[in-house]
N, C-alpha and C positions, 0 to 999 in steps of 0.2 A: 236269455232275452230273445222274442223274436225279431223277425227284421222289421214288423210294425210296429213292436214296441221302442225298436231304434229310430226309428224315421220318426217317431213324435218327440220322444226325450230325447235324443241327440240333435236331429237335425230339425224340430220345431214344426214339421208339416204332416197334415193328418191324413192324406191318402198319397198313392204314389200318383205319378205320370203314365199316360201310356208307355208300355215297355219297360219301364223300371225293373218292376217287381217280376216279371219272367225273366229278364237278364240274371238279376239276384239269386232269385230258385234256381236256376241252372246250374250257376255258378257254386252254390254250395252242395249242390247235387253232385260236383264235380265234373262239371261239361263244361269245356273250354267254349265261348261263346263268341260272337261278333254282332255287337247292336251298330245300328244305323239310323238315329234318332237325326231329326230337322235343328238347326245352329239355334243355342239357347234352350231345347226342349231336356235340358239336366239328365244328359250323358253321364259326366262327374257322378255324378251320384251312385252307380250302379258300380263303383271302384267301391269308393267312398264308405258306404253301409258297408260293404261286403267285406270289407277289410277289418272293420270290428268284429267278424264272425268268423276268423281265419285265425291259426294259430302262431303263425308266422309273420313274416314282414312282407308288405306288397310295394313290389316293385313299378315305379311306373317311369313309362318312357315317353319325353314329351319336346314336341320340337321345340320350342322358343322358350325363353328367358320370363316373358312376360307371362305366357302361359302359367308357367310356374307359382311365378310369384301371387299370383291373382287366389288360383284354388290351394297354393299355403296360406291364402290371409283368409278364406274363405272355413278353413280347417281348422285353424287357430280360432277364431270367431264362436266352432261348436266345441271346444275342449278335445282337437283330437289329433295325437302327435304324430306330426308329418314333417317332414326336411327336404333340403334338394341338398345335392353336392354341385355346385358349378361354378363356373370359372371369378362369380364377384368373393366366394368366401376366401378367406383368408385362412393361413395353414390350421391355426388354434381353433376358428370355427369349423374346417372340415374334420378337423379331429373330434372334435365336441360332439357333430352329428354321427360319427364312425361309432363311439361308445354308448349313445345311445341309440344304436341299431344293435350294437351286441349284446346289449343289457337286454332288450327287448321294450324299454324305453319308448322309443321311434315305430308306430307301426306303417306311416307312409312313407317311403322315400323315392320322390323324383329326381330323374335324372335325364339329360341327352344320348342318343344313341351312341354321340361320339363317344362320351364314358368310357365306355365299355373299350375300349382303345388304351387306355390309363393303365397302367400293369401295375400302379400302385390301387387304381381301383377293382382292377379284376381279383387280386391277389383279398382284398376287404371283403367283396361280394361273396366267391367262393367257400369265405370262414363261416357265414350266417346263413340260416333255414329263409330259403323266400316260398311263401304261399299261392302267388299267382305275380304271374305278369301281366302288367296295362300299356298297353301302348294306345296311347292317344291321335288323334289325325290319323289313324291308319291308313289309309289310302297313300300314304307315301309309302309305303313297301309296295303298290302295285306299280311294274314299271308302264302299264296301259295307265295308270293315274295321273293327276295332272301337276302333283308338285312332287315324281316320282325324288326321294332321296336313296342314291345308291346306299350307307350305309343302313339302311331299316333292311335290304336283306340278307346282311347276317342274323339279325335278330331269331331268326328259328334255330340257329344254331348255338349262339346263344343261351336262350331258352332250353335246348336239348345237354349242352357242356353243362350248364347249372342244375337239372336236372329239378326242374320249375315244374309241378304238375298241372297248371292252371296259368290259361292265356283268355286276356277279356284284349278284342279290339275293337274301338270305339273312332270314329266317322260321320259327318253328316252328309258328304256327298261321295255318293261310289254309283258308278252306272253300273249294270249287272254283271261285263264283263271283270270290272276290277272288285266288284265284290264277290264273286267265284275263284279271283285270284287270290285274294288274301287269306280266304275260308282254307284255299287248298296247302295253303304253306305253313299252315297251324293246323290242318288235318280237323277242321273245323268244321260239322257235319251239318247237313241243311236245314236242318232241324232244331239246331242251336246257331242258327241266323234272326235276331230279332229285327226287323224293319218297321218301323211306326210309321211310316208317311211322309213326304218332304214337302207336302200340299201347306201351308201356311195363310187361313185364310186374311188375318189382319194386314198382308203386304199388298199396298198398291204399286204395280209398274206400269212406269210410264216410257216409252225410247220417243225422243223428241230431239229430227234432226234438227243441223243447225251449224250453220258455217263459223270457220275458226272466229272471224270479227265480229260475229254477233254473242259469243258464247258466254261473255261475262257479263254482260249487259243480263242475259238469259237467266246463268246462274243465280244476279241478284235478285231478279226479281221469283226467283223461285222460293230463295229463303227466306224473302221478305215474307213471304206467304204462309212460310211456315212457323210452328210453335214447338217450342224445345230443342234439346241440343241436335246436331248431325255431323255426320261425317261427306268430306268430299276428297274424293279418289282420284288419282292422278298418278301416271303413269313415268313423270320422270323428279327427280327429286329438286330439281330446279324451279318445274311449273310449281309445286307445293309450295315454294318460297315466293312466287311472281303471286299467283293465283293467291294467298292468305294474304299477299300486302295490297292485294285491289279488294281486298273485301273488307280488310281494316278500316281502307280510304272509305269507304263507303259507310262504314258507319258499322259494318258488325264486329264481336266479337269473336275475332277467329286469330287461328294459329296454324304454322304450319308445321309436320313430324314426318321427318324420312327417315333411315339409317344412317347417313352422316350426321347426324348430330351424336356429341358423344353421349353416356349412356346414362349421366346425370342428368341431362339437359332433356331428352327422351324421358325419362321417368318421371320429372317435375311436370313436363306439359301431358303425360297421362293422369297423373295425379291429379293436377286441376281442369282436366275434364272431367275426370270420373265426378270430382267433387262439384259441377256446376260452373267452376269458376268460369270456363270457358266453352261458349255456344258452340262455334264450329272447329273442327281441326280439319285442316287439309292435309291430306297424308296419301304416302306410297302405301302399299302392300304391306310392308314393315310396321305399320300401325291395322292393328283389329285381332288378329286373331288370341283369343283370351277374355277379350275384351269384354266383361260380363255386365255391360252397363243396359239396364232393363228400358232404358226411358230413352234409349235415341230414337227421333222423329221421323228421321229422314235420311238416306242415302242416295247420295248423289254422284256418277261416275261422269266427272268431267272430261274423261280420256274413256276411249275403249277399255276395258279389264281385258286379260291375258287369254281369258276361256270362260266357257258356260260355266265351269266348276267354281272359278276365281269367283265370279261374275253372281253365283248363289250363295258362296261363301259372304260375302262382300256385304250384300243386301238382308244377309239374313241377322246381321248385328243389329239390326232396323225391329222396331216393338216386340224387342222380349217380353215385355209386361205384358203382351197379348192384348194391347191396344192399337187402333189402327197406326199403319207409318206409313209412307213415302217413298217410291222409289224411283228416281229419276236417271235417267241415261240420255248425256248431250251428245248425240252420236252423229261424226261422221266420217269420212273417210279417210282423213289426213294423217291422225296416227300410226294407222295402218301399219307405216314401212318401219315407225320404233318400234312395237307390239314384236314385229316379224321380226327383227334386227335381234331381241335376244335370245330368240331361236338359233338365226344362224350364228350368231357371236359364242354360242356353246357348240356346236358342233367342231371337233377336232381336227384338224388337217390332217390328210394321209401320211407328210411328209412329218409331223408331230408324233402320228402314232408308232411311225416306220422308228423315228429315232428313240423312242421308248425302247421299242423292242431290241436295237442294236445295244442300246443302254446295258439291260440285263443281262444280252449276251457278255456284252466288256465285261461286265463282272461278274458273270460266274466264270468268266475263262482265268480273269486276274488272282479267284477266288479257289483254284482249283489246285493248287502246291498247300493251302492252308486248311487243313483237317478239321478246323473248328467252324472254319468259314464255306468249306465245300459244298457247290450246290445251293447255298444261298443269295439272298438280295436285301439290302437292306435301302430304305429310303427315308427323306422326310419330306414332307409334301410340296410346302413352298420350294426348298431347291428344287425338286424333281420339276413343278410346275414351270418356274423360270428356263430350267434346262429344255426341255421338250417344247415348249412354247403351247401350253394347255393349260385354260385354266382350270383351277382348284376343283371348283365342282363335275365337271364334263370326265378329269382325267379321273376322280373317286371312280365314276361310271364305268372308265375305262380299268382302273384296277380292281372292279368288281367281275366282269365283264373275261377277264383274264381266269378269274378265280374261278367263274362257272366252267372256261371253255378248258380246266384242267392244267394250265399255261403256269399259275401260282397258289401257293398256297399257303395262306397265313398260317407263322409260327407262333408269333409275339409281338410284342408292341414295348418296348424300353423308353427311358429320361437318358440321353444324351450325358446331361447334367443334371448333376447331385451334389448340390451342393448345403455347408454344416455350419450351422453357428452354437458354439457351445455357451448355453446358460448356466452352467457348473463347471467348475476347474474340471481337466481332463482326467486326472487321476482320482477327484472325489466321484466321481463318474463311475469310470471303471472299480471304486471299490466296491460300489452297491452289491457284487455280481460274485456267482461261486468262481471259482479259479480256471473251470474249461471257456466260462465266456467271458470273462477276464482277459482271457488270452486271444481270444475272437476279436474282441472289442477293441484291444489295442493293433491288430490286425488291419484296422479296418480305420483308426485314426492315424495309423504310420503310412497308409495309401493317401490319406488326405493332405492336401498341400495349404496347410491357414496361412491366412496372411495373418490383418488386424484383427478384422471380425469374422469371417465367411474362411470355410476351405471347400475346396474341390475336391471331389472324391474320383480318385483316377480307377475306375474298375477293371482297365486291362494290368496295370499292374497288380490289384488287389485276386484279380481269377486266375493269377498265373499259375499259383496255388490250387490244384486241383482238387481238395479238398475242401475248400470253400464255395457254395452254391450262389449264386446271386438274386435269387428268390428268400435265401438266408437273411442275406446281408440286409435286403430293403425290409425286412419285416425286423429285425433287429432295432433299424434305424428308426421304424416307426413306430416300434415300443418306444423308442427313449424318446421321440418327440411326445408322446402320449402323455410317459410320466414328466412333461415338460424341462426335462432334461437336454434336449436339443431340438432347434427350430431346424425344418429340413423344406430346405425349395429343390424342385425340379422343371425342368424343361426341354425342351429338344426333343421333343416323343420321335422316335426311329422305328419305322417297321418294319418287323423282318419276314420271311415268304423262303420259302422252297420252293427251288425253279425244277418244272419236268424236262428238261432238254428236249426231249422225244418232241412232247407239242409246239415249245415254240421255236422248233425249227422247222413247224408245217410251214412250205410253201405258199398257204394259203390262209393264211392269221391274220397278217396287216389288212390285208382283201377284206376280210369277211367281220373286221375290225372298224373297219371305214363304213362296209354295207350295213353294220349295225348302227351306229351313228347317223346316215346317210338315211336312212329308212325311219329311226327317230326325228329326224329335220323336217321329213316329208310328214310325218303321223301329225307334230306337232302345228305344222302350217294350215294342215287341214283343219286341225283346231279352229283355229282363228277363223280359219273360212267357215266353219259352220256357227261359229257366235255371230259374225257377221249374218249369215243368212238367218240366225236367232233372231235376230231386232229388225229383221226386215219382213217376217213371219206376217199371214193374213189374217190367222188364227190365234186362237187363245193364248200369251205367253204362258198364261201360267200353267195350262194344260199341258201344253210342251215340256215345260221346264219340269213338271212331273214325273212326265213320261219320259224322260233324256234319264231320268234317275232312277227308273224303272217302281217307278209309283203306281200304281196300279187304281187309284183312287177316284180317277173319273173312268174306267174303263167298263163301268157301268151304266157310262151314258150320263152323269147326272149332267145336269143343267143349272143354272140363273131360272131362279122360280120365277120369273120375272117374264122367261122367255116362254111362248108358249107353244114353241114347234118341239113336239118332244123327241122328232125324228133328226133335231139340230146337232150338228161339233157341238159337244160339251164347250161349255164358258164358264167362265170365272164369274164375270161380271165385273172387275175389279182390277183392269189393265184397260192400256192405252188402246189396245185392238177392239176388245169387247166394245169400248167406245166408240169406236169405227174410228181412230187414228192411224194407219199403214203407213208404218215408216219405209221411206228410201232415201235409205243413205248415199251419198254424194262428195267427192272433192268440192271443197272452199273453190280451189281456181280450177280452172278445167284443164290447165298445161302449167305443170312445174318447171320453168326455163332449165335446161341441162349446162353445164359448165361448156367450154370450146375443148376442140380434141386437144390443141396447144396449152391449154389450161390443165387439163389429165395426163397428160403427156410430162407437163413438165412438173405436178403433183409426183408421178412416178419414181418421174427421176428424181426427187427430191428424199424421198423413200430411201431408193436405193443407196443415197449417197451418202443416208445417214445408217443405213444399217452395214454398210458397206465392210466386210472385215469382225464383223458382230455376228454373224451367221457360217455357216461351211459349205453352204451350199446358196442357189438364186432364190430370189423370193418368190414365192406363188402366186396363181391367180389370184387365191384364195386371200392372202394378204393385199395385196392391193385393195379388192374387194371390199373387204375389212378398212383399209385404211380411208378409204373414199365414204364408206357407210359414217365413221365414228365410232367406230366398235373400239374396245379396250381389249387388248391381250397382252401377256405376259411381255413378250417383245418388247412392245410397244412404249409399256408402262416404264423398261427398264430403261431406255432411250430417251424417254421424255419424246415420243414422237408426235405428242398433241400437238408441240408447239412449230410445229411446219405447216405452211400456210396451204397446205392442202389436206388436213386431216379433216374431215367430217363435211368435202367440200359437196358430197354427193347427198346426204344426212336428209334430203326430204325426199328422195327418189327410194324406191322400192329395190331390194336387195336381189333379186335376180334382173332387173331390168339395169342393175349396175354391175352387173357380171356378163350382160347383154353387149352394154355397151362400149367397155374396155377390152373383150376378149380381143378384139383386133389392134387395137394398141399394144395389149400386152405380147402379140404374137410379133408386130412389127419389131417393138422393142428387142424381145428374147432375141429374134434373127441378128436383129442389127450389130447387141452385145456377145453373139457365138462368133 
């Protein structure tokens, strides 16, 4: 069958899209590719087809939950077997989906990058032929990108231990810099770079400033105006709940969706938007991306978005049907210092990363009388997070970060805990089996400690035994849960690294640890500073917004036939500029009142007093800082230090001008307490 005769009988449509169909050809030609298609212009697709034309099983890698589940229901819809393995199935469904990927059964399977982490999934993966790999959102493997996740770059490696001949990555926004980076890390040739255009004529944008106490008033009467569903965007997950219950009062139909809500409650209020039930959602970031609903109207960013990239991502969920939509931005400067805040609320402390690295020193020294343990590190992330005082995602960064600079080197990734419930008496069990694994298997339940129902499988006593492999033993265990002989939970993923001594006893590691971090905070500020000078532009946005993505599509000068200076800046026609609207955005009040020095003074010491004996050392600037912004950190979270009446006392002031302002307090202090 060709791939045109697939695209009508399978997937129901009778020509491709731009780009599709060179992606496809490429791709079976056997050239690893990277499309960069505009949000909604059926990326999907070019896995999709191509994976019925493959002999194998295609892998794909995809950040979010939702994601997922959207293009499995969209798969299922054309008759074509695809699966995810993630964290909602349960042990019998992920086994379900495991056999029918060995069967050949299953030819999509999605998955998160974290996966790959799973030693019980790496151990599955390596036993089946995969045909190509899809990583979806690619632009998080570029760290110039703007939702870099440190885990997307092992993926080439990955990729190379599996020995995958075929990598599609798919993206709608990459400026050139970050799309030469991803190209470069998949050996991805210029020539199998497909770019369709990010130009979107059906989007109208509008930036319409607007101080904080006129903004809901604004909002209303915006949607009043409008026809069919939207989304409105919000920057902290509290406004989502304020802002959806003033717009209920008023009379629309709206709801609000963050990430704290748990993940039932998240899915019923996606569900009935997709389905009509509900006009507007107000939502964080944590709502949209997936989101394949063709007929939203309108987008409305009642907070600044994070970056120009958030900010096109964001707007582009706006007339997938290629009918015209709506883009509005209530912008003004007040957000400002949240947007910045979780900037610097990810950047790592020196004295965070110093104590990492003293960390691994302790144990490889503790680790160095034990042969099996020598030269090794073993972690699990929340402890190591709590201990170091970094959180989750910043320190990924920083154990990635380690791993390039030669410092570590991933061995493996183990379950803590293994633990066994047997659905067959023990010995009807073990009779199934010839007599050498007979003898295995009772092995392996004399290590186990049952209580009632559940035992523990103690594997330092079961490897004392050096004849027994532990790569054995879990694929043993996972046959019998298979032939539904025993149910098997794990948890505790541990991971282990070999440490170079040599490097990280350079003198200049923590330094140059910090200037990486330290130089990210600064790239990332600039961000902002240039989205802000984006909505404040004199010039065409949409021209801009092109050309920030390296679109090339008015760089022939077109124009608004409309205008008849042919020697004009290209225009849209069809933003708030072209109309002669020139935003300048503005603070709501012109002076945020500052707390008293005796107010910050005795927030401080209020700090100190509670962390007092909880740390080995003084607190930093840096925490203070932190603690005066409203930042959340490890520390912080374990002390319950929200509830001191200076935590977030500084929360509307801008996060260097409260590092401004305390440096001489904290200087006073530190003298006073030496």
């Amino acid at each position: 069958m060709t791939i045109q005769q697939s695209l009508k009988t399978t997937f129901g449509f009778d020509s491709f899209r731009q780009g599709q169909e060179q992606t496809i050809s490429q791709l079976l030609s056997g050239h690893s590719s990277l499309s960069i298609f505009p949000t909604g212009s059926g990326k999907s697709l070019c896995y999709q087809l191509t994976a019925l034309h493959l002999p194998h099983l295609t892998l794909v890698v995809s950040p979010l939950l939702a994601l997922m589940k959207d293009q499995l229901a969209f798969l299922a819809s054309k008759g074509i077997a695809a699966a995810s393995i993630d964290s909602t199935l349960k042990a019998n469904e992920a086994q379900t989906v495991m056999a029918g990927v060995r069967s050949g059964d299953i030819n999509i399977l999605m998955v998160s990058v974290e996966r790959f982490k799973n030693e019980r999934f790496r151990q599955f993966i390596e036993s089946v032929a995969v045909s190509m790999l899809v990583v979806d959102e690619a632009h998080c493997i570029s760290e110039w990108g703007h939702n870099f996740r440190p885990d997307y770059l092992k993926l080439p490696s990955y990729c190379q231990a599996l020995k995958i001949p075929l990598v599609l990555l798919l993206t709608a926004t990459a400026t050139r810099k970050v799309k030469q980076d991803m190209a470069a890390k998949f050996a991805i040739r210029d020539e199998h770079i497909v770019q369709t255009g990010f130009y979107r004529a059906n989007l109208d944008l509008s930036v319409l400033p607007v101080t904080q106490a006129h903004k809901d008033k604004q909002l209303a009467q915006i949607i009043t105006a409008q026809q069919g569903p939207g989304i409105v965007y919000v920057t902290l997950q509290h406004s989502a709940e304020t802002v959806a219950q003033y717009l209920t009062q008023q009379g629309f139909n709206a709801c609000a969706y963050h990430a704290g809500f748990d993940s039932d409650t998240r899915s019923q209020i996606q569900q009935d938007f997709m389905a009509g039930k509900i006009q507007v959602i107000v939502a964080t970031i944590a709502f949209g991306m997936g989101i394949d609903k063709s007929d939203i109207r309108f987008v409305i960013h009642y907070d600044l978005p994070k970056s120009i990239e958030n900010y096109s991502q964001e707007i582009g969920r706006a007339g997938r049907d290629g009918l015209p939509a709506q883009c509005f931005t209530l912008a003004n400067l007040d957000g400002l210092n949240t947007v910045e805040n979780f900037v610097y609320g990810d950047t790592p402390e020196f004295t965070g990363i110093e104590m990492l690295l003293n960390s691994i020193q302790a144990e490889v020294i503790t680790n160095a009388y034990d042969s099996q343990a020598e030269g090794k590190w073993e972690l699990q992330i929340l402890q190591l997070s709590n201990a170091v005082n970094i959180k989750q995602l910043p320190l990924k960064t920083l154990l990635v970060q380690l791993e390039l600079a030669g410092v570590i080197e991933p061995l493996y990734a183990y379950f803590a805990d293994f633990k066994i419930k047997l659905l067959q008496p023990q010995a009807e069990i073990i009779s199934r089996f010839n007599e050498q694994r007979q003898d295995f298997l009772r092995r392996i339940f004399s290590a186990t400690a049952f209580k009632k129902v559940w035992g523990s499988l103690n594997f330092d006593t079961l490897l004392q035994d050096k004849s027994i492999e532990r790569n054995r033993v879990i694929a043993a265990l996972e046959y019998l849960q298979e032939q539904q002989l025993i149910v098997l939970e794990t948890k505790g993923i541990t991971e282990v690294f070999k440490i170079n001594l040599t490097e990280l006893a350079e003198p200049s590691l923590c330094q140059n640890l910090s200037s990486y971090f330290k130089d990210n905070e600064e790239k990332e500020i600039k961000r902002i500073a240039t989205l802000v000078r984006f909505f404040q532009l004199d010039t065409c946005l949409t021209v801009s917004l092109a050309r920030y993505f390296d679109d090339d599509i008015f760089d022939g000068n077109e124009l608004d036939s409309s205008n008849p200076n042919t020697n004009a800046v290209p225009q849209c026609g069809h933003c708030s500029v072209c109309r002669g609207q020139i935003a300048v955005l503005e603070h709501s009040h012109t002076k945020i009142p500052w707390p008293s020095d005796e107010a910050l003074t005795q927030g401080m010491q209020e700090l100190a007093q509670r962390l007092k004996d909880k740390i080995n050392q003084p607190l930093s600037l840096e925490s203070y800082c932190r603690f005066f912004s409203g930042m959340t950190v490890p520390l912080f979270g374990r002390n319950k230090v929200r509830q001191l009446s200076g935590f977030g006392l500084c929360e509307q002031q801008r996060y260097q001008a409260i590092r401004d302002r305390i440096t001489p307090l904290f200087t006073a202090m530190h003298k006073y307490t030496a």
